[in-house]
N, C-alpha and C positions, 0 to 999 in steps of 0.2 A: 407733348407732341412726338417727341424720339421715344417714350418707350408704346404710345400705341402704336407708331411706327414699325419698331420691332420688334411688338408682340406680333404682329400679322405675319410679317414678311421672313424671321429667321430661321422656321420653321422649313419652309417653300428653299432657301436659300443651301440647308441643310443637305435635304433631300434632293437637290439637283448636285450637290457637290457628289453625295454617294450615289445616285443610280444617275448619271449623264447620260446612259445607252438606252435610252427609251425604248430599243427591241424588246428589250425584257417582256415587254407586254404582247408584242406581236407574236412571242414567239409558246405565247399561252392562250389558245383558243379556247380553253375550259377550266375559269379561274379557280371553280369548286369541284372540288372531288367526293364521292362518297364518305373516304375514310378523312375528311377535317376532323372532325374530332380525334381520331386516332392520332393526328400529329401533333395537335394542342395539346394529348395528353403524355402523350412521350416527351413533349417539351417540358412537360409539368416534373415528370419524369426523372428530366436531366436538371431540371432546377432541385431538386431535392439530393441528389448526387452532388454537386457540385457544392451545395452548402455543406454534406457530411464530407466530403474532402478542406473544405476551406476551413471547417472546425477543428479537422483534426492536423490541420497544417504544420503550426507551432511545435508538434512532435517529430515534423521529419525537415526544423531549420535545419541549410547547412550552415557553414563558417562565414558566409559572404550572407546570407539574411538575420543569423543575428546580429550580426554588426551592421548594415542598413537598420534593423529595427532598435538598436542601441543608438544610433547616429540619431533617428527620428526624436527618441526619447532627449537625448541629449540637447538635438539644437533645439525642441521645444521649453526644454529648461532655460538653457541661454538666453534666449531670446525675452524671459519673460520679466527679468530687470529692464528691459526695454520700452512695458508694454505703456508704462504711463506719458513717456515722452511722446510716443506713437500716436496715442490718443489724441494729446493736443496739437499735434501735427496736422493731424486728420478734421479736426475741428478748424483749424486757422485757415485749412484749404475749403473750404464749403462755398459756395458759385450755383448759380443756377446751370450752368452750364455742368459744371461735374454731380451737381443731384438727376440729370437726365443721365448723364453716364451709369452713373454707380448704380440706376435704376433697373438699366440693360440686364447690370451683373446682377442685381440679384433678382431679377424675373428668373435667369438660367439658372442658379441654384433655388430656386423655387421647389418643391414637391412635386407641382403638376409638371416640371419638367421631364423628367422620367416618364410619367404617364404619356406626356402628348409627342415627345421624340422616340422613347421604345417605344409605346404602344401604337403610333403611324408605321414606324418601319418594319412593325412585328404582322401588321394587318396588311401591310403593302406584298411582304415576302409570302402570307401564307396566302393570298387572294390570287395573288400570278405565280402559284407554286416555285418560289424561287430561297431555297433553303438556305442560300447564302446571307442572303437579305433579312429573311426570318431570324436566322438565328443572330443577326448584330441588334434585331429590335431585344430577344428576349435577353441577351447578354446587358444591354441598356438597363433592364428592367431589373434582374435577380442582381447587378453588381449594387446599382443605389439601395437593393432593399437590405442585404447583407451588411452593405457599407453603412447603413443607416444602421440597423441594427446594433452595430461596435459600436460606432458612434452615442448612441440611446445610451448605450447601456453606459459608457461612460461617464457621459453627462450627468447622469443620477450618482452613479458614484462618489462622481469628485465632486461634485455639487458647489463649481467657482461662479461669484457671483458677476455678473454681464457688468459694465464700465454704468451702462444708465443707472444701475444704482447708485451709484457713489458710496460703494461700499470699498472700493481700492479691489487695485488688481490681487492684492493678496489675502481677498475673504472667502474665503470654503466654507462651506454648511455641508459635508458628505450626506448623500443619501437624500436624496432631493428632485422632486418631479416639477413643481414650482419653476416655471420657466426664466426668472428673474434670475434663477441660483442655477441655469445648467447653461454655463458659458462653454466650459470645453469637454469638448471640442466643438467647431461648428459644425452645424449641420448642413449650411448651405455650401458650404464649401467641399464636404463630404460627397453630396448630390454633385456639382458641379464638376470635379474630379475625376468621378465614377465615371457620368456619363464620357466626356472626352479621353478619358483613357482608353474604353474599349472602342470610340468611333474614331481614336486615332488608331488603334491596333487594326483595328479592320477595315478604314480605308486602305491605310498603307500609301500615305501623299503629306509629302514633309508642309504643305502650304496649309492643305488642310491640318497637319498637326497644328502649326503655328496658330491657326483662327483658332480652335478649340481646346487650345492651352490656356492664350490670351483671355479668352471668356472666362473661362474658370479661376484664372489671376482676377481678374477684372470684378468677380464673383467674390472671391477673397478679399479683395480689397477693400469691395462695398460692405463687407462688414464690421469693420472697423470705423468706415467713415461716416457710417449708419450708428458707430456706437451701442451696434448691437453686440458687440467680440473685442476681448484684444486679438492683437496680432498671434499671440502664440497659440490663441485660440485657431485662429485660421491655416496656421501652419500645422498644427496635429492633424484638424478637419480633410486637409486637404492632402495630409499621407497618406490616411485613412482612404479613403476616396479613389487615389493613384491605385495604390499597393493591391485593394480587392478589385478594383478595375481591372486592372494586369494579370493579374489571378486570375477570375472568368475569364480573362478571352484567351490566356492561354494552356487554361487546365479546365476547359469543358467537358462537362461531363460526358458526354459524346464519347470521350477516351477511353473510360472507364463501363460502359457498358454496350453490352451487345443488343442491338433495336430489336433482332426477333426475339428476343428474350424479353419474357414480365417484366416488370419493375413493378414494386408497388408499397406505400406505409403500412404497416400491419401495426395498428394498438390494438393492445392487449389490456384487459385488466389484471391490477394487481391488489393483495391486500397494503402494497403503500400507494397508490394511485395509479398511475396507467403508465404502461409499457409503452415504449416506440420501439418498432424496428423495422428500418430500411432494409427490403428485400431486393436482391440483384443479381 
């Protein structure tokens, strides 16, 4: 009953917390414009900008984000003599009551969350020309896809096997698509992250940060007590998540290029496969 409860309703809960000023709408008598698509596609645009900044990031660490990204590495090691206590921790707590909880959290790290919270706020912003509003839906969208992306790629990598199997927290198989064997990092927790990082950065309201932190722990937590993750899974998931969240909202592409100016992918063929290149 609590998570159809707040499948309906956190949505609606969301969106009044970011647009409370319902002028927004009065103050657009003509929701569409000739040129939508020319904005969809410049957004399209600045999403492919800001993935070739985000890629090439790692080259321009300073002194204070290698060492956050050493910190990250580190306490996810720590942590992971931990992870089997944890587990049964998490099992001794089990209630009807905390299986409606932990259901909330991972409804929010869910996949379709991104979709149905950027892609409303993206459709809200570009419908009553409100470029503010647009641009926190697509920030919503290209942070969980990126962040997801690391995340993938990892997974398959390190290919640690999930606690359901009772293989122990300490069985790797590298290289591994096999969802039984791609525990870390999570992914729900990655989604959860992303999203609340940039709708705390772009609300700018400590309450609202508080709600959409809480959610994302809350998210983190359910996967553990779900026994779908250890814990140190959901603490890398969830730097993951932060870090490229922080990252879009405050190194949008928008910075880096000029709107009257093209932008555009140009592939190429080559005799070893095909060329990309980002025109700007």
């Amino acid at each position: 009953m609590f998570n159809k409860y707040f499948s309906r309703s956190w949505l609606l809960l969301l969106l009044y917390v970011l647009f409370p000023n319902s002028t927004v709408i009065s103050q657009n008598k003509e929701p569409f414009s000739q040129n939508i698509f020319q904005t969809i596609g410049s957004d399209f645009q600045i999403v492919f900008v800001d993935g070739y900044h985000l890629l090439i990031s790692p080259a321009k660490f300073s002194n204070k984000d290698c060492l956050i990204t050493g910190g990250v590495v580190l306490s996810t090691t720590a942590i992971m003599p931990l992870d089997e206590n944890l587990r049964k921790s998490a099992k001794n707590n089990y209630s009807d009551f905390n299986d409606n909880i932990m259901g909330a959290g991972k409804i929010y790290g869910s996949v379709l969350s991104p979709v149905i919270i950027g892609g409303s706020i993206y459709t809200y912003g570009l419908f009553f020309k409100n470029e503010n509003i647009r641009t926190t839906g697509r920030m919503v969208i290209e942070s969980v896809f990126y962040a997801g992306v690391v995340t993938s790629i990892l997974k398959s990598l390190i290919g640690r096997s999930r606690p359901y199997t009772n293989d122990g927290s300490h069985f790797y198989k590298p290289i591994q698509f096999n969802t039984a064997h791609t525990a870390l990092p999570s992914g729900h927790s990655t989604v959860a992250f992303a999203i609340s990082s940039v709708l705390s950065n772009r609300i700018h309201n400590t309450y609202a940060s508080i709600g959409l932190y809480s959610l994302a722990t809350l998210t983190s937590v359910s996967r553990v007590y779900h026994d779908d993750h250890w814990a140190s899974d959901v603490l890398l998931g969830s730097a993951i998540g932060y870090f490229v969240g922080n990252f879009i909202s405050n190194n949008s592409g928008e910075l880096y290029i000029d709107k009257n100016k093209e932008v555009s992918l140009n592939i190429q063929p080559t005799l070893n496969g095909l060329n990309c290149i980002l025109l700007f």
